[in-house]
N, C-alpha and C positions, 0 to 999 in steps of 0.2 A: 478612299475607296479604291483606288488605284495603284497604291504607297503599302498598304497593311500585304502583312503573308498570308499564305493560303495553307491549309492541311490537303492531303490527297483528296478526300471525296469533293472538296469544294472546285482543285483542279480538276477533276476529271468532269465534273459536270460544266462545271464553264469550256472545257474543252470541246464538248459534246455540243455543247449551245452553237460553240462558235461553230462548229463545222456544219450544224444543221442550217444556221445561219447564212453562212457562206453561199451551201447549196442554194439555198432558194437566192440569194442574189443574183446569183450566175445563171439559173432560171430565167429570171426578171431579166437580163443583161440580155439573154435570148431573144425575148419576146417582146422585148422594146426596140430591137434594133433591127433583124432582117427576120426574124420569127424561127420556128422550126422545121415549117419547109421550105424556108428561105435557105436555110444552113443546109441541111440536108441535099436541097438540089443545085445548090451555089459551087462553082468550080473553087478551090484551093487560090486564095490571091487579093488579091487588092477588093473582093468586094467583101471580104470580112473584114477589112481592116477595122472600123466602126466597131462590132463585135470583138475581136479582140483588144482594142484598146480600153473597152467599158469592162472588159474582164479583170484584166490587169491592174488597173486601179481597184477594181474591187475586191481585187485578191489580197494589192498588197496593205490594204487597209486590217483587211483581219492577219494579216501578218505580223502587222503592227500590234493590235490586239492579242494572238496567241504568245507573241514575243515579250507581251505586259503580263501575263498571267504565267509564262516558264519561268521569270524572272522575279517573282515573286514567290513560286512554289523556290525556286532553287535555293533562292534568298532564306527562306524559310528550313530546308534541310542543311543549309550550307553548302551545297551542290558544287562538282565541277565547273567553273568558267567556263572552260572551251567546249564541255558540254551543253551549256545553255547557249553562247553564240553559235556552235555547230548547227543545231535547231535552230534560230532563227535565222541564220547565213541560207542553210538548207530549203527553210522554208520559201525564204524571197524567192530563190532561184529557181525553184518548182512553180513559184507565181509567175515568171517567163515563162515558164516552157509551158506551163497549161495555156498562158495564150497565144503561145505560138502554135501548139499543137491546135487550136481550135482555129487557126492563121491557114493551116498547111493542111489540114488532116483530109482527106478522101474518102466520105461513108462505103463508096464502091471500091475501095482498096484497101480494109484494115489493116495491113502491113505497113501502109504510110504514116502511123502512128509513131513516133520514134519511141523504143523503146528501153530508154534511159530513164523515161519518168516514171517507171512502173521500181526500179531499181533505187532511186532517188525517194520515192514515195516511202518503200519498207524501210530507207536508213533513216528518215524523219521519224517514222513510227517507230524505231528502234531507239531513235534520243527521246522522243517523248516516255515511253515507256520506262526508264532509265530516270526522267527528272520527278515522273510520277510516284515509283517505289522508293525513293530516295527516305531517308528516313528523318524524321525531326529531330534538331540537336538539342543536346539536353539545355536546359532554361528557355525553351520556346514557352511564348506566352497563350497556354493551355484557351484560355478564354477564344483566341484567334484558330485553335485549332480544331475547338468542339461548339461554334456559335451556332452551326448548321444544326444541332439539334440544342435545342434553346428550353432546356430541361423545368426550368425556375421561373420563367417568361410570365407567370397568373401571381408571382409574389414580389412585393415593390420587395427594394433594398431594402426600408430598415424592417420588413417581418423577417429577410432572411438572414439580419443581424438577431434580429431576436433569437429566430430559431438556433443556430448557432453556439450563441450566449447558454440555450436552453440544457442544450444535450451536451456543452461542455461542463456545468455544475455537475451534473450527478457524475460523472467519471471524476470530479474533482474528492467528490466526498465517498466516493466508496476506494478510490487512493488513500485519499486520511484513515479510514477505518480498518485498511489491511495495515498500514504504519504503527496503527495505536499496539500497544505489545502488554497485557499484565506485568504490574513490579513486580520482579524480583525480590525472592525470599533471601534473607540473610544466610550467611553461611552457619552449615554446623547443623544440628539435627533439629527437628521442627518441634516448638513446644507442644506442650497437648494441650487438650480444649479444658473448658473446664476451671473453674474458681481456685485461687488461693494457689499455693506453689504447687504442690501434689498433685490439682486436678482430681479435688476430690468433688 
């Protein structure tokens, strides 16, 4: 589950998972530990720390995750190296700064936002974007790239051997039929119809 390659539609939705995912953890990470008007009316310092540390872990766990699923799109296009660790490097390092910024940040001073992570954020979305259009190399194994739509899914295997089997006969024998050719007349002028030598 973890091991197989992915096609693009299948990353882009497990991307999507993950990030939605994410959110609401960090949500929850909120609401479990000093609340929303905790954060909001809490000075910048030691009494987020709680908050920030439950973030960071939870960040870098889908880190871990988004990192298993580039690494298998990549795997799967044959993708750049330093383009897939660029994105996962990238990504860790934005899971510090998002809980530092949630450490330090001041609702009554938006400028105290550092504004690296907004910079760091587009170059992430700029490698994913990149491992996403990446394109499959030829002899990728077709079944692992179109499972998402499971076309055959209502016919076990051997009806789809049958079927198969069905629709390769008649192309077999209308093959043989254009092959078959009328003999050849012998050379020289054709006799005429008709009894006896004269054709009387």
């Amino acid at each position: 589950m973890f091991t197989s390659n992915i096609g693009r539609l299948r990353f882009f939705f497990y991307s999507l998972g993950l990030f939605i995912a994410e959110a609401v953890a960090i949500v929850l990470c909120i609401a479990g530990t000093i609340g929303f008007a905790g954060l909001i009316n809490s000075m910048p310092g030691p009494s987020r720390q709680g908050l920030a540390g439950a973030a960071l872990i939870v960040s870098l766990i889908f880190v871990a995750l988004r990192g298993n699923i580039a690494w298998r799109r990549s795997r799967d296009a044959n993708g750049s190296g330093w383009i897939l660790w660029s994105y996962i490097v990238f990504s860790g390092i934005y899971a510090f700064l998002q809980a530092g910024t949630l450490l330090v940040i001041d609702f009554g001073n938006p400028e105290s936002a550092p504004g690296g992570v907004n910079l760091l954020g587009l170059a992430i979305f700029g490698l994913w974007c990149t491992i996403l259009w990446a394109k499959p190399v030829a002899g990728s194994n077709i079944n692992e790239l179109t499972e998402v739509f499971d076309f055959e899914d209502s016919l076990p295997a051997p009806a789809r051997t049958e079927r198969t089997t069905a629709s390769v006969a008649p192309a077999a024998s209308r093959a043989a039929a254009q092959i078959t050719r009328p003999a050849l007349q012998p050379f020289g002028r054709p006799r005429p119809a008709g009894f006896g030598k004269r054709g009387l």
